[in-house]
C-alpha positions in Angstrom: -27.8 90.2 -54.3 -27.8 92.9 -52.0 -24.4 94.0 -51.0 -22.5 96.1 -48.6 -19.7 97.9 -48.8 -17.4 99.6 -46.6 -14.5 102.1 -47.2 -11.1 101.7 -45.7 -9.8 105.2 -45.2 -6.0 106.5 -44.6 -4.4 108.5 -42.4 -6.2 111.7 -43.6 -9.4 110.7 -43.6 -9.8 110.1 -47.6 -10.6 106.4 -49.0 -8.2 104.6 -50.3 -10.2 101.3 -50.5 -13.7 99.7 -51.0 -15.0 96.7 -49.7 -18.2 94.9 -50.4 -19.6 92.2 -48.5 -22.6 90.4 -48.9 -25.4 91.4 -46.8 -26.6 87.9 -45.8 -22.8 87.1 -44.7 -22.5 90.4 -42.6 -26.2 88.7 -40.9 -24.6 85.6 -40.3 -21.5 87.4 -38.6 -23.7 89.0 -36.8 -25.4 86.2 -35.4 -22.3 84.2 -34.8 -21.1 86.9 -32.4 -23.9 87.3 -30.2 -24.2 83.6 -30.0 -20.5 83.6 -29.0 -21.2 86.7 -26.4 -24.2 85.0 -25.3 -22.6 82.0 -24.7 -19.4 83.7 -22.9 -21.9 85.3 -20.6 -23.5 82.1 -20.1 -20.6 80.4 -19.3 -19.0 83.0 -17.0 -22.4 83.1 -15.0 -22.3 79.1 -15.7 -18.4 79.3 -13.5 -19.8 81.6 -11.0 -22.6 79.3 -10.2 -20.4 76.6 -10.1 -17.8 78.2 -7.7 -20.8 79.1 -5.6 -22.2 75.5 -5.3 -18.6 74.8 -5.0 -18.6 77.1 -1.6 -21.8 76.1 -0.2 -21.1 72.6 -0.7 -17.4 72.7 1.0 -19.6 74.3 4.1 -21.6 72.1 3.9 -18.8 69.1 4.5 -17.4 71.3 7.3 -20.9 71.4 9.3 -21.3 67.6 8.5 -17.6 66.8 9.8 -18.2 69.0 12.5 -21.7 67.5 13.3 -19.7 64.1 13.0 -17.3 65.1 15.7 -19.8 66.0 17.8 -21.7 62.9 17.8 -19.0 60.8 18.4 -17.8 63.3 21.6 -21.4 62.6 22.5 -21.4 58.8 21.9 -17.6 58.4 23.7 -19.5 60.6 27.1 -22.3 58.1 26.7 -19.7 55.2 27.2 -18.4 57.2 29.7 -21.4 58.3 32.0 -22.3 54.1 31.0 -19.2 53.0 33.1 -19.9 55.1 36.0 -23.4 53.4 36.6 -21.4 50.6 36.1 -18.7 51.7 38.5 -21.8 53.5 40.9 -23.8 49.9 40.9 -20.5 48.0 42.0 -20.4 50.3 45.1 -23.9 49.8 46.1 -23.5 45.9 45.8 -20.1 46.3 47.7 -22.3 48.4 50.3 -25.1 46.4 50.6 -22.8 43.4 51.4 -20.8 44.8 53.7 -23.8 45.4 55.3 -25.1 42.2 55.5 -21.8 41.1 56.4 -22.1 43.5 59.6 -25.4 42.0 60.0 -24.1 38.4 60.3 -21.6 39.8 63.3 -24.0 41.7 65.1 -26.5 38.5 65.2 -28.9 41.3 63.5 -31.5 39.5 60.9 -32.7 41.6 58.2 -36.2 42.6 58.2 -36.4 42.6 54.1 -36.1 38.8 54.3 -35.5 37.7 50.6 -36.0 41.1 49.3 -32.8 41.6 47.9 -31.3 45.0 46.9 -32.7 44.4 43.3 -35.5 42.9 44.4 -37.4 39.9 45.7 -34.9 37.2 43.7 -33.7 40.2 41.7 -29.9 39.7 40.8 -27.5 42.6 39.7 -28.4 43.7 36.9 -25.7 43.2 33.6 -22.7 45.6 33.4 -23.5 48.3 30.6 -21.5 47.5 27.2 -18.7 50.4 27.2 -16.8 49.2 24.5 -19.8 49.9 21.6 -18.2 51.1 17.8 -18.7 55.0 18.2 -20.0 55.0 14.6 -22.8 53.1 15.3 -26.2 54.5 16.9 -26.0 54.1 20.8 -30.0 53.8 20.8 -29.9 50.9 22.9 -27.4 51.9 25.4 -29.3 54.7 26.3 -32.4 52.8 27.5 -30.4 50.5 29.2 -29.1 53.2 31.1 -32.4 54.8 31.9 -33.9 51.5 33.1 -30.6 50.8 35.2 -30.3 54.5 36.4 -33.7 53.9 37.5 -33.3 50.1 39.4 -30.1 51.9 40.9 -32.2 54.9 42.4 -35.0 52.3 43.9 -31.8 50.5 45.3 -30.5 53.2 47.3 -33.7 54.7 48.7 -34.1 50.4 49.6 -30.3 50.8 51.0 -30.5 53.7 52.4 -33.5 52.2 54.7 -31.6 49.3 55.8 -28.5 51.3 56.9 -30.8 53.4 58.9 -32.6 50.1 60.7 -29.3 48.9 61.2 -28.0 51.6 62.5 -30.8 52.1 64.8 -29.8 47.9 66.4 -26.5 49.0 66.3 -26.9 51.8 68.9 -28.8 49.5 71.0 -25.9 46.9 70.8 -23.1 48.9 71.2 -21.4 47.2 74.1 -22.1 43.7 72.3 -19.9 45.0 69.4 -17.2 46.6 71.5 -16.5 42.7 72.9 -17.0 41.2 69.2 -14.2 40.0 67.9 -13.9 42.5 64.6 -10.3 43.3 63.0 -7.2 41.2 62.3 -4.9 40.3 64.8 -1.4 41.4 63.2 -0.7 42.1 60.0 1.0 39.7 57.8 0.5 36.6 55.6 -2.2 33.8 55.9 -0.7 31.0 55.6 -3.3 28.2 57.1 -7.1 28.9 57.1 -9.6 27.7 59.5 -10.7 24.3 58.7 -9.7 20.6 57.6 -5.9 20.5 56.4 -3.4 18.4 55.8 -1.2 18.8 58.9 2.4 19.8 58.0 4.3 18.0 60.5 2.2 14.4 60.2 0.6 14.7 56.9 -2.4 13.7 58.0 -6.0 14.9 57.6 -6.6 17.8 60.1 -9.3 20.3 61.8 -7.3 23.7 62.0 -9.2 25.4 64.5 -8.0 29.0 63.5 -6.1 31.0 61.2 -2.4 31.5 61.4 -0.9 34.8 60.1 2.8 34.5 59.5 5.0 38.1 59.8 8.5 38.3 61.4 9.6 37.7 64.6 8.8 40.7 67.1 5.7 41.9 65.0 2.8 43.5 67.0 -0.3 41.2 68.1 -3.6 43.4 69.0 -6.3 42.0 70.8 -9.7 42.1 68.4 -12.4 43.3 70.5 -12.5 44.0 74.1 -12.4 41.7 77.1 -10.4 40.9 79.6 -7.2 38.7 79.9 -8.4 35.2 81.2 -5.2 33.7 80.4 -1.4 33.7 79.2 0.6 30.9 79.9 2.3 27.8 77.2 1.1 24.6 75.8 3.2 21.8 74.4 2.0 22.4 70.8 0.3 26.4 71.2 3.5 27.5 72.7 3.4 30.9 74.0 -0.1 32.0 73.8 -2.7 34.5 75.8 -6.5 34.1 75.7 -9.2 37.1 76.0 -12.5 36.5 77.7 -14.8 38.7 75.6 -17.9 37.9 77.6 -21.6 36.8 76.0 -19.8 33.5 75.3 -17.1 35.0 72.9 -12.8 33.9 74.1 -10.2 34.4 71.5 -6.8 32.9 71.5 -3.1 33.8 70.8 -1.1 31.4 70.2 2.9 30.8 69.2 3.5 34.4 70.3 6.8 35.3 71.8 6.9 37.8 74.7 2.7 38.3 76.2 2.6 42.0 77.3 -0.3 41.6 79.1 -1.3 39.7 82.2 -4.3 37.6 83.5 -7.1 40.1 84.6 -6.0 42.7 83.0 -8.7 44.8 81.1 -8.1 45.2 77.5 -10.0 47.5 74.4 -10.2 46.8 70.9 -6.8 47.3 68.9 -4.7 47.5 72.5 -1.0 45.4 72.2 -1.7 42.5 73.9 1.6 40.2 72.3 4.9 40.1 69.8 4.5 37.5 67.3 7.2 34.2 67.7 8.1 30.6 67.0 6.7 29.0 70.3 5.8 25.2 70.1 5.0 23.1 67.1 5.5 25.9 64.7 7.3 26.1 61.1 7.9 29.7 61.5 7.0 33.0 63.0 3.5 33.3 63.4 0.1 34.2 65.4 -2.5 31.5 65.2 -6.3 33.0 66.3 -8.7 31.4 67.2 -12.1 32.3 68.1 -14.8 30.3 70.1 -18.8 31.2 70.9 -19.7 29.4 73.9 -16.7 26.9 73.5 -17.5 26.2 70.0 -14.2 27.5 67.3 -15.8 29.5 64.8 -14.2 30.6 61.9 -12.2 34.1 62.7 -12.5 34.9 58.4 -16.1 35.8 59.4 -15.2 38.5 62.1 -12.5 40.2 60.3 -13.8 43.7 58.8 -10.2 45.4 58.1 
Protein backbone atom coordinates (compact mmCIF):
# COMPACT_ATOMS: atom_id res chain seq x y z
CA UNK A 1 0.00 0.00 0.00
CA UNK A 2 1.25 3.08 -1.06
CA UNK A 3 1.79 5.57 1.69
CA UNK A 4 2.43 9.13 2.42
CA UNK A 5 4.09 10.72 4.89
CA UNK A 6 4.46 14.01 6.10
CA UNK A 7 6.92 15.63 8.62
CA UNK A 8 5.88 17.80 11.47
CA UNK A 9 8.71 20.21 12.04
CA UNK A 10 9.50 22.56 15.26
CA UNK A 11 10.22 25.82 15.79
CA UNK A 12 13.62 25.72 13.94
CA UNK A 13 12.66 24.26 11.15
CA UNK A 14 14.12 20.48 11.99
CA UNK A 15 11.58 17.42 12.14
CA UNK A 16 10.65 16.26 15.14
CA UNK A 17 7.86 13.92 13.79
CA UNK A 18 6.69 11.69 10.90
CA UNK A 19 3.42 10.93 9.79
CA UNK A 20 2.21 8.50 7.24
CA UNK A 21 -1.05 8.39 5.76
CA UNK A 22 -2.46 6.20 3.34
CA UNK A 23 -2.58 7.51 -0.14
CA UNK A 24 -6.12 6.39 -0.98
CA UNK A 25 -7.31 8.12 2.45
CA UNK A 26 -5.48 11.52 1.57
CA UNK A 27 -7.80 10.86 -2.16
CA UNK A 28 -10.76 10.46 -0.30
CA UNK A 29 -10.07 13.68 1.88
CA UNK A 30 -9.51 15.26 -1.00
CA UNK A 31 -12.67 14.49 -2.54
CA UNK A 32 -14.69 15.14 0.47
CA UNK A 33 -13.49 18.75 0.55
CA UNK A 34 -14.20 19.79 -2.79
CA UNK A 35 -17.54 18.15 -2.59
CA UNK A 36 -18.05 20.28 0.63
CA UNK A 37 -16.58 23.52 -1.27
CA UNK A 38 -18.60 22.69 -4.17
CA UNK A 39 -21.49 22.41 -2.36
CA UNK A 40 -20.91 25.64 -0.07
CA UNK A 41 -20.65 27.53 -3.35
CA UNK A 42 -23.72 25.95 -4.50
CA UNK A 43 -25.50 26.74 -1.70
CA UNK A 44 -24.37 30.41 -1.28
CA UNK A 45 -25.23 30.90 -5.12
CA UNK A 46 -28.42 28.63 -4.16
CA UNK A 47 -29.30 31.71 -1.18
CA UNK A 48 -28.47 34.38 -3.58
CA UNK A 49 -30.85 33.08 -6.09
CA UNK A 50 -33.31 32.67 -3.62
CA UNK A 51 -33.05 36.23 -2.06
CA UNK A 52 -33.26 37.39 -5.62
CA UNK A 53 -36.60 35.59 -6.52
CA UNK A 54 -37.36 36.67 -3.11
CA UNK A 55 -36.99 40.58 -4.40
CA UNK A 56 -38.57 40.19 -7.73
CA UNK A 57 -41.36 38.41 -6.34
CA UNK A 58 -42.15 41.03 -3.33
CA UNK A 59 -42.25 43.61 -6.59
CA UNK A 60 -44.08 41.79 -8.00
CA UNK A 61 -46.90 41.82 -5.12
CA UNK A 62 -46.34 45.62 -4.89
CA UNK A 63 -47.27 46.19 -8.90
CA UNK A 64 -50.25 43.60 -8.42
CA UNK A 65 -51.51 45.58 -5.13
CA UNK A 66 -50.97 48.60 -6.87
CA UNK A 67 -52.59 47.39 -10.14
CA UNK A 68 -55.48 46.25 -7.57
CA UNK A 69 -55.94 49.74 -6.27
CA UNK A 70 -56.15 51.05 -9.38
CA UNK A 71 -58.78 49.03 -10.73
CA UNK A 72 -60.92 49.44 -8.04
CA UNK A 73 -60.25 53.59 -8.20
CA UNK A 74 -61.32 52.87 -11.72
CA UNK A 75 -64.38 50.67 -10.98
CA UNK A 76 -65.59 53.14 -7.84
CA UNK A 77 -65.33 56.31 -10.96
CA UNK A 78 -67.31 53.98 -13.05
CA UNK A 79 -70.06 53.90 -10.35
CA UNK A 80 -69.57 57.32 -10.11
CA UNK A 81 -69.76 58.74 -13.74
CA UNK A 82 -72.96 55.69 -13.71
CA UNK A 83 -74.91 57.94 -11.15
CA UNK A 84 -74.44 61.07 -13.04
CA UNK A 85 -76.21 59.62 -16.24
CA UNK A 86 -78.50 58.59 -13.79
CA UNK A 87 -78.63 61.99 -12.06
CA UNK A 88 -78.22 63.75 -15.95
CA UNK A 89 -81.38 61.43 -17.29
CA UNK A 90 -83.64 62.60 -14.20
CA UNK A 91 -83.08 66.27 -15.32
CA UNK A 92 -83.99 65.67 -18.83
CA UNK A 93 -87.25 63.80 -17.81
CA UNK A 94 -87.86 66.63 -15.18
CA UNK A 95 -87.23 68.99 -18.32
CA UNK A 96 -89.09 67.44 -20.75
CA UNK A 97 -92.18 67.48 -18.39
CA UNK A 98 -92.00 70.70 -17.31
CA UNK A 99 -92.33 71.31 -20.75
CA UNK A 100 -95.19 69.52 -21.51
CA UNK A 101 -96.58 70.89 -18.46
CA UNK A 102 -96.02 74.58 -20.06
CA UNK A 103 -97.52 73.13 -23.11
CA UNK A 104 -100.85 72.12 -21.34
CA UNK A 105 -101.08 76.08 -20.07
CA UNK A 106 -100.29 77.66 -23.13
CA UNK A 107 -103.13 75.41 -25.02
CA UNK A 108 -99.86 74.49 -27.28
CA UNK A 109 -100.16 70.70 -28.73
CA UNK A 110 -97.01 69.00 -29.35
CA UNK A 111 -96.12 68.29 -32.85
CA UNK A 112 -94.09 64.94 -31.85
CA UNK A 113 -97.55 63.37 -31.07
CA UNK A 114 -96.71 60.10 -29.27
CA UNK A 115 -93.11 60.34 -29.89
CA UNK A 116 -92.03 60.51 -26.49
CA UNK A 117 -88.57 61.74 -25.33
CA UNK A 118 -87.27 58.01 -25.58
CA UNK A 119 -89.16 57.33 -28.26
CA UNK A 120 -92.38 56.37 -30.00
CA UNK A 121 -93.87 54.35 -26.60
CA UNK A 122 -90.22 54.41 -25.35
CA UNK A 123 -90.25 54.66 -21.44
CA UNK A 124 -87.12 55.91 -19.29
CA UNK A 125 -84.86 53.78 -19.54
CA UNK A 126 -83.70 51.76 -15.96
CA UNK A 127 -81.50 53.65 -13.42
CA UNK A 128 -77.75 52.35 -13.85
CA UNK A 129 -76.90 49.80 -10.82
CA UNK A 130 -74.29 52.05 -8.61
CA UNK A 131 -74.03 49.89 -5.92
CA UNK A 132 -72.01 46.77 -8.00
CA UNK A 133 -69.17 44.71 -5.52
CA UNK A 134 -65.90 46.70 -6.71
CA UNK A 135 -64.17 43.29 -7.00
CA UNK A 136 -66.21 42.12 -9.53
CA UNK A 137 -65.72 42.92 -13.39
CA UNK A 138 -67.91 46.08 -14.29
CA UNK A 139 -68.24 44.63 -18.06
CA UNK A 140 -71.76 45.03 -18.07
CA UNK A 141 -72.12 48.38 -16.59
CA UNK A 142 -70.05 49.83 -19.07
CA UNK A 143 -72.32 48.95 -22.02
CA UNK A 144 -75.15 49.96 -20.29
CA UNK A 145 -73.73 53.16 -20.07
CA UNK A 146 -72.73 53.44 -23.59
CA UNK A 147 -76.12 52.46 -24.86
CA UNK A 148 -77.82 54.94 -22.25
CA UNK A 149 -75.18 57.70 -22.90
CA UNK A 150 -76.19 57.27 -26.35
CA UNK A 151 -80.42 57.21 -25.91
CA UNK A 152 -79.58 60.38 -23.54
CA UNK A 153 -77.75 62.26 -26.40
CA UNK A 154 -80.73 61.38 -29.10
CA UNK A 155 -82.99 62.75 -26.17
CA UNK A 156 -81.60 66.07 -25.96
CA UNK A 157 -80.92 66.89 -29.68
CA UNK A 158 -85.09 65.50 -29.65
CA UNK A 159 -85.42 68.11 -26.46
CA UNK A 160 -83.58 70.49 -27.54
CA UNK A 161 -86.04 70.76 -30.83
CA UNK A 162 -89.11 70.97 -28.84
CA UNK A 163 -87.86 73.76 -26.51
CA UNK A 164 -87.00 75.69 -29.69
CA UNK A 165 -90.77 75.01 -31.30
CA UNK A 166 -92.03 75.98 -28.12
CA UNK A 167 -90.37 78.75 -27.74
CA UNK A 168 -90.96 79.90 -31.13
CA UNK A 169 -95.43 79.64 -30.01
CA UNK A 170 -94.49 81.13 -26.97
CA UNK A 171 -93.23 84.41 -28.57
CA UNK A 172 -96.30 84.49 -30.63
CA UNK A 173 -98.46 84.10 -27.41
CA UNK A 174 -96.89 86.29 -25.16
CA UNK A 175 -99.81 88.45 -24.10
CA UNK A 176 -102.05 85.12 -23.72
CA UNK A 177 -99.52 84.05 -21.08
CA UNK A 178 -99.07 87.37 -19.33
CA UNK A 179 -103.20 86.99 -18.44
CA UNK A 180 -102.74 83.07 -17.63
CA UNK A 181 -103.12 82.42 -14.44
CA UNK A 182 -99.32 80.90 -13.59
CA UNK A 183 -97.88 81.13 -9.86
CA UNK A 184 -99.42 80.62 -6.40
CA UNK A 185 -101.44 82.92 -4.83
CA UNK A 186 -99.70 83.31 -1.21
CA UNK A 187 -97.49 81.20 0.28
CA UNK A 188 -98.55 78.86 2.90
CA UNK A 189 -100.22 75.43 3.56
CA UNK A 190 -102.79 73.54 1.28
CA UNK A 191 -105.10 72.49 3.22
CA UNK A 192 -108.26 71.59 0.79
CA UNK A 193 -107.63 70.67 -2.91
CA UNK A 194 -109.87 71.25 -5.77
CA UNK A 195 -112.45 68.70 -6.09
CA UNK A 196 -115.12 66.45 -4.18
CA UNK A 197 -114.69 66.62 -0.23
CA UNK A 198 -116.23 65.98 2.59
CA UNK A 199 -117.33 69.46 3.77
CA UNK A 200 -116.05 70.36 7.22
CA UNK A 201 -118.92 72.20 8.56
CA UNK A 202 -121.84 69.57 7.27
CA UNK A 203 -119.99 66.46 6.69
CA UNK A 204 -121.41 65.99 3.64
CA UNK A 205 -120.14 64.98 0.19
CA UNK A 206 -118.78 68.21 -1.59
CA UNK A 207 -117.42 69.86 -4.93
CA UNK A 208 -114.62 72.28 -3.66
CA UNK A 209 -114.27 74.45 -6.50
CA UNK A 210 -110.64 75.74 -5.62
CA UNK A 211 -107.82 75.31 -3.42
CA UNK A 212 -107.47 76.93 -0.05
CA UNK A 213 -103.94 77.87 1.14
CA UNK A 214 -103.97 78.44 4.94
CA UNK A 215 -100.93 81.13 6.36
CA UNK A 216 -101.52 83.66 9.16
CA UNK A 217 -103.60 86.36 9.38
CA UNK A 218 -102.26 89.54 7.45
CA UNK A 219 -100.13 87.33 4.87
CA UNK A 220 -99.73 88.77 1.34
CA UNK A 221 -102.26 87.65 -1.55
CA UNK A 222 -100.76 88.28 -5.26
CA UNK A 223 -102.81 88.27 -8.08
CA UNK A 224 -101.56 85.24 -10.71
CA UNK A 225 -101.54 86.58 -13.96
CA UNK A 226 -102.60 89.85 -15.27
CA UNK A 227 -106.14 91.32 -15.59
CA UNK A 228 -108.04 93.71 -14.33
CA UNK A 229 -110.13 93.92 -11.05
CA UNK A 230 -113.81 93.10 -12.04
CA UNK A 231 -114.72 92.76 -8.58
CA UNK A 232 -114.13 93.00 -4.62
CA UNK A 233 -116.95 92.97 -2.52
CA UNK A 234 -118.37 89.87 0.42
CA UNK A 235 -120.48 86.85 0.12
CA UNK A 236 -122.25 85.08 2.99
CA UNK A 237 -119.98 81.95 2.82
CA UNK A 238 -116.72 83.58 0.40
CA UNK A 239 -116.46 86.33 2.87
CA UNK A 240 -114.16 88.95 1.84
CA UNK A 241 -113.06 88.20 -1.62
CA UNK A 242 -111.78 90.10 -4.97
CA UNK A 243 -112.10 88.66 -8.54
CA UNK A 244 -109.64 89.33 -11.57
CA UNK A 245 -110.91 89.40 -15.09
CA UNK A 246 -108.02 87.88 -17.03
CA UNK A 247 -109.71 88.23 -20.38
CA UNK A 248 -109.86 85.15 -23.31
CA UNK A 249 -112.45 83.68 -20.82
CA UNK A 250 -109.88 83.21 -17.87
CA UNK A 251 -111.49 85.16 -13.92
CA UNK A 252 -109.79 84.09 -10.78
CA UNK A 253 -111.14 84.46 -7.38
CA UNK A 254 -109.99 85.52 -3.86
CA UNK A 255 -111.82 84.58 -1.39
CA UNK A 256 -111.87 84.75 2.75
CA UNK A 257 -109.27 87.51 2.49
CA UNK A 258 -109.23 90.31 4.97
CA UNK A 259 -108.41 93.84 3.92
CA UNK A 260 -108.73 94.00 -0.59
CA UNK A 261 -106.00 96.55 -1.60
CA UNK A 262 -107.24 96.86 -4.77
CA UNK A 263 -110.41 98.28 -6.28
CA UNK A 264 -112.80 97.43 -9.19
CA UNK A 265 -111.22 98.53 -12.57
CA UNK A 266 -108.14 98.75 -11.41
CA UNK A 267 -105.36 97.31 -13.76
CA UNK A 268 -103.25 94.69 -12.21
CA UNK A 269 -99.72 92.62 -13.50
CA UNK A 270 -98.63 89.30 -12.54
CA UNK A 271 -97.24 89.01 -8.89
CA UNK A 272 -98.86 92.67 -7.93
CA UNK A 273 -100.50 92.72 -4.05
CA UNK A 274 -103.85 92.53 -4.73
CA UNK A 275 -105.15 91.30 -0.82
CA UNK A 276 -104.08 90.18 3.03
CA UNK A 277 -105.09 86.88 3.77
CA UNK A 278 -108.20 86.51 6.72
CA UNK A 279 -110.99 84.61 8.32
CA UNK A 280 -114.05 86.12 6.35
CA UNK A 281 -117.21 83.99 6.15
CA UNK A 282 -117.56 80.17 6.53
CA UNK A 283 -114.02 79.69 7.25
CA UNK A 284 -112.07 77.36 10.05
CA UNK A 285 -109.15 79.55 9.88
CA UNK A 286 -106.93 82.01 8.06
CA UNK A 287 -106.85 81.33 4.63
CA UNK A 288 -107.01 82.28 0.69
CA UNK A 289 -109.34 80.06 -1.32
CA UNK A 290 -108.46 80.41 -5.38
CA UNK A 291 -110.32 79.66 -7.68
CA UNK A 292 -109.96 79.65 -11.33
CA UNK A 293 -112.73 79.55 -14.15
CA UNK A 294 -112.24 79.27 -18.27
CA UNK A 295 -115.29 80.71 -19.71
CA UNK A 296 -117.28 80.18 -16.34
CA UNK A 297 -116.21 76.68 -16.00
CA UNK A 298 -113.79 76.11 -12.33
CA UNK A 299 -110.83 74.41 -13.43
CA UNK A 300 -108.42 73.06 -11.26
CA UNK A 301 -105.79 76.02 -10.12
CA UNK A 302 -103.04 72.74 -9.29
CA UNK A 303 -102.68 72.86 -13.13
CA UNK A 304 -101.68 76.54 -13.50
CA UNK A 305 -99.31 76.72 -10.71
CA UNK A 306 -95.50 76.70 -11.99
CA UNK A 307 -93.68 78.00 -8.68
Amino acid sequence: MKMISFFILNHTGSPIKKISVPGFLLRIAMVIFMAGTVGTGYLVYNHFQIQTAFKATRGIERTLAAQEDLITTQRRQIQTFASEINRLKSQLVALNNFEEKIRIIANISNEEGQDTLFGIGGSRPEDLATNLDLNRRHTSLLREMHAQVEQLQAASVKQQAKMVSLLGKLEGQKSLLACTPAIRPAKGWLTSRFGYRTSPFTGRREFHKGLDIANQIGTPIVVTADGMVKSVGSRRYLGNYVIIDHGHGMVTHYGHIGDALVKRGDQVKRGDPIAEMGNTGRSTGPHVHYGIFLNGVPVNPSTYILN
